[in-house]
C-alpha positions as CSV (number, residue, x, y, z in Angstrom):
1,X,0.0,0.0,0.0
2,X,2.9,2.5,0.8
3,X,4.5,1.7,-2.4
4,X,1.4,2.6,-4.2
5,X,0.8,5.6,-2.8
6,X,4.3,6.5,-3.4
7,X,3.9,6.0,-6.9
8,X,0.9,7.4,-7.5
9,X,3.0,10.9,-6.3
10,X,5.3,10.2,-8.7
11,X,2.8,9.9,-11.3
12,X,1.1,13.2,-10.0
13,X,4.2,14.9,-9.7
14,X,5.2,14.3,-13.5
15,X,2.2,14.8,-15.3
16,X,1.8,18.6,-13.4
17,X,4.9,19.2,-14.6
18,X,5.7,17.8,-17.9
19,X,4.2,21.0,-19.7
20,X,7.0,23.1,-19.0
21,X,10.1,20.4,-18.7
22,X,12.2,17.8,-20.6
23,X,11.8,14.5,-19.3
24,X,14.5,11.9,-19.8
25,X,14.6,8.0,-18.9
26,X,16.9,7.1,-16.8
27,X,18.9,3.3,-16.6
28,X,21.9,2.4,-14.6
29,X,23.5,0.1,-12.0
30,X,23.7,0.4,-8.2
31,X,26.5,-0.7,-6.0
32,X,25.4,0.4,-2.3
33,X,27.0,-0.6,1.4
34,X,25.1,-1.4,4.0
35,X,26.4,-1.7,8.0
36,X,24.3,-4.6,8.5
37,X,25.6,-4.2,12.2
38,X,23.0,-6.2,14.2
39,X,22.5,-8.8,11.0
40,X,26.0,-9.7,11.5
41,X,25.8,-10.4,14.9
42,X,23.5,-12.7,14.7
43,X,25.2,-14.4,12.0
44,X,28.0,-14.6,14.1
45,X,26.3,-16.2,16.7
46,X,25.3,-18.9,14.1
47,X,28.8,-19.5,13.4
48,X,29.8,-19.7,17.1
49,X,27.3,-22.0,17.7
50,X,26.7,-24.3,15.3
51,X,28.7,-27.9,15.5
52,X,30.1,-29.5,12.4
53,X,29.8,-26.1,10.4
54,X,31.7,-26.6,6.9
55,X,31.3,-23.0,5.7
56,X,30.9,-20.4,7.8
57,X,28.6,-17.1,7.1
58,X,30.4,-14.2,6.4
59,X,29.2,-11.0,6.7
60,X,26.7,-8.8,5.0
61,X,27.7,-5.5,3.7
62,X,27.5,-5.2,-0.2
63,X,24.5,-5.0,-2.4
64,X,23.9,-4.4,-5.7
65,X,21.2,-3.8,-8.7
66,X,19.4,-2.0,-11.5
67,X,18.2,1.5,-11.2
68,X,14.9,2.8,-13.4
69,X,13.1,5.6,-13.9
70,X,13.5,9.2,-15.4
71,X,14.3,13.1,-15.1
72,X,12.2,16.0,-15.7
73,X,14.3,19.0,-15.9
74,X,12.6,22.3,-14.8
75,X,15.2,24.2,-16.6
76,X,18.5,24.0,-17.0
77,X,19.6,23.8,-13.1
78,X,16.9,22.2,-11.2
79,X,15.2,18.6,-11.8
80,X,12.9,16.1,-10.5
81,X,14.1,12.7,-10.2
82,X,11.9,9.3,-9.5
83,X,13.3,6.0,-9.6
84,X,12.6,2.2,-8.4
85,X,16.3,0.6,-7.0
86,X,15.8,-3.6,-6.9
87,X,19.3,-4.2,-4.6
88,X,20.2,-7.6,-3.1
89,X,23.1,-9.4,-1.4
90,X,23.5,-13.4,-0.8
91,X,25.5,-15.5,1.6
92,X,25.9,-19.4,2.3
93,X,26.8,-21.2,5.1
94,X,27.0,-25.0,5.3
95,X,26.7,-28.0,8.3
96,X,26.4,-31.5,8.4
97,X,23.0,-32.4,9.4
98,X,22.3,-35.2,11.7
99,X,22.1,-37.7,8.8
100,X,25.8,-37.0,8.4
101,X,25.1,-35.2,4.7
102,X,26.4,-31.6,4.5
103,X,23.9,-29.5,4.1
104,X,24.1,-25.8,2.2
105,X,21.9,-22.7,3.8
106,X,21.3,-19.7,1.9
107,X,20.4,-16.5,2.9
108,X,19.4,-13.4,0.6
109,X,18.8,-9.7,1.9
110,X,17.1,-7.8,-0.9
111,X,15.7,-4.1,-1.0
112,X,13.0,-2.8,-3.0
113,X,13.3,1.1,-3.5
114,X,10.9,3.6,-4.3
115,X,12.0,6.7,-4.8
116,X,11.5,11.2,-5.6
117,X,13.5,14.2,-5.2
118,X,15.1,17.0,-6.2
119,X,18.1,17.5,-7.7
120,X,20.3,20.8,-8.4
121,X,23.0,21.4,-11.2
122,X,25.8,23.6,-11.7
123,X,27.2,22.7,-15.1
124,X,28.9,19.5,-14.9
125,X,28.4,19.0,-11.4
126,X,24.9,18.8,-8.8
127,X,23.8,17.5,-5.8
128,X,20.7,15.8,-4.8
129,X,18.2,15.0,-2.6
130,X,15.4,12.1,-1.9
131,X,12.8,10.4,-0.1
132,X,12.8,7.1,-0.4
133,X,10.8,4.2,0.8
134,X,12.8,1.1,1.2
135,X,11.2,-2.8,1.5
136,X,14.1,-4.9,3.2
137,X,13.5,-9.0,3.0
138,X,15.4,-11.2,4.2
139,X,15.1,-14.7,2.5
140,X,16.4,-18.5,3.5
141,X,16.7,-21.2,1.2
142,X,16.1,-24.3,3.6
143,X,17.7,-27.4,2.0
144,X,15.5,-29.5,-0.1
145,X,13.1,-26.6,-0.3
146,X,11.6,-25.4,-3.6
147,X,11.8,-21.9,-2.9
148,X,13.0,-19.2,-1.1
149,X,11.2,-18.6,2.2
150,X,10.8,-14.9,3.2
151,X,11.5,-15.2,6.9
152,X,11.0,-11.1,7.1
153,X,9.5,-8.3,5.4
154,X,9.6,-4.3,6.6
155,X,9.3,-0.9,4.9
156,X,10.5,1.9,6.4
157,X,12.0,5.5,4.9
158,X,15.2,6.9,4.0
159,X,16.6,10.1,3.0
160,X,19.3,10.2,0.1
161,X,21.7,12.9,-0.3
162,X,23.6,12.4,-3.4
163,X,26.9,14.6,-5.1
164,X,26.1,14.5,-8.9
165,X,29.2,14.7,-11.8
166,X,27.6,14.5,-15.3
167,X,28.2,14.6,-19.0
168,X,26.0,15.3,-21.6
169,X,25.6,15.8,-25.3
170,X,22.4,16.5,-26.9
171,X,20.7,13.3,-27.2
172,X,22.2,11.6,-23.8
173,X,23.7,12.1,-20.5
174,X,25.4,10.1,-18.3
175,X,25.9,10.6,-14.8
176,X,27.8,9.4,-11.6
177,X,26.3,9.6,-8.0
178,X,27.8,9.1,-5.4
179,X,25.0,8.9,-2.0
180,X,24.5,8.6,1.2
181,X,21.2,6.9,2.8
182,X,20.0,7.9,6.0
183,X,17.2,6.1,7.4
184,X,14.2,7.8,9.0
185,X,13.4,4.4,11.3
186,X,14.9,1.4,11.9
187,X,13.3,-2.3,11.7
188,X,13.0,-4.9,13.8
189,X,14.8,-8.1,13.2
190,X,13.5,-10.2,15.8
191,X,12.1,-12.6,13.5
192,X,15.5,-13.4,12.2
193,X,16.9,-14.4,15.0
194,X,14.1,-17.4,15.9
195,X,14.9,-18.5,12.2
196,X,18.7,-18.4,12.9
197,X,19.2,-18.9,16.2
198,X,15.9,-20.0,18.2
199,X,15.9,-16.3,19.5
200,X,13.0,-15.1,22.0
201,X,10.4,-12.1,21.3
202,X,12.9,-9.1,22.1
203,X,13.6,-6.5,20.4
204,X,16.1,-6.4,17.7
205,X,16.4,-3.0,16.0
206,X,18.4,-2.6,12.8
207,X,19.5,0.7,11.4
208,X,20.4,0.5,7.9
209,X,22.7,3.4,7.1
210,X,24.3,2.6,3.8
211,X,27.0,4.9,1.5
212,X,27.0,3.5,-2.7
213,X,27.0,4.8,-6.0
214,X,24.5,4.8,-8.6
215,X,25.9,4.9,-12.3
216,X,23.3,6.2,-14.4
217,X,22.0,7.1,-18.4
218,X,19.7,9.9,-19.5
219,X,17.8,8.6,-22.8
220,X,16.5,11.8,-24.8
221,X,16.9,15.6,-25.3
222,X,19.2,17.3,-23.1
223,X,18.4,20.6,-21.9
């Protein structure tokens, strides 16, 4: 629901201002790391206390994706910017299972961004600024299982502040972005640990500050 609202103002947003703007689509990758402080612990404590463990989890920090969605300059300085960021990060860790097999565990973290803000340039160079609204999963792949199992799902939002350095010519752009997120809320991983480690009902709260760099192409008429 909070993802279709957001869109919706992105929608609403573009059509009141395409009138007077040149709107460009925008396509590019996304390399982003995330502390993952309180993740890790509990990974860690998986490690520490798990006999016969083959492979160890190591830690999760680096997550990467596609970027979509488009520009609408204002003029030449000023823009607005939406965007949907699809981000994920995998691990494995292996034991031998009471059958004496050895037995692969996979976990995946994945982020589902929805994005708008306001960007400023100043020739080659800009800086930025977003609201986002992020879906973080967290997924195991039991052995044997057919599919991924999402053991936990939470949105929460984040604000971006990004430095811009782009190139243009008069059909396309292409732009590097260099950001920082700062989230607005943090989630509660609690569900995690019972999956991982039998954990109880308290609290675990998870802030997930993250630092990355989008690499990114404007399709159309530069302004």
């Amino acid at each position: 629901m909070i993802h279709k609202k957001l869109a919706i103002i992105v929608l609403l947003a573009f059509a009141a201002c395409k009138v007077s703007g040149q709107f460009n689509v925008k396509i590019g990758y996304n390399a982003q790391y995330t502390v993952f402080n309180k993740t890790n612990q509990l990974f860690e404590q998986y490690n520490k206390n798990t006999s016969d463990l083959s492979l160890q989890f190591e830690k999760f920090h680096f997550m990467h994706g596609l970027e979509l969605g488009g520009r609408l300059m204002l003029g030449k300085r000023t823009a607005l910017d939406a965007g949907f960021t699809s981000l994920f990060t995998t691990d494995n860790g292996s034991a031998r299972n009471v059958g004496g097999t050895i037995a692969n565990d996979e976990w995946r973290i994945s982020q589902r961004v929805l994005s708008l803000g306001l960007e400023n340039y100043y020739r080659i160079f800009g800086f930025g600024i977003q609201l986002g609204n992020i879906k973080t999963n967290y997924l195991r792949d039991f052995p044997g299982a057919k599919s991924k199992l999402s053991v936990y799902s939470e949105s929460y939002y984040n604000l971006r502040f990004s430095l811009i350095f782009q190139a243009k010519t008069g059909r396309n752009a292409f732009a590097l972005k260099p950001y920082y997120n700062y989230p607005l809320s943090s989630i509660n991983i609690a569900t995690v640990d019972r999956s991982l480690n039998a954990g109880g009902n308290v609290p675990i709260q998870e802030n997930l500050s993250s630092y990355g760099i989008a690499i990114v192409f404007y399709n159309g008429p530069q302004i």
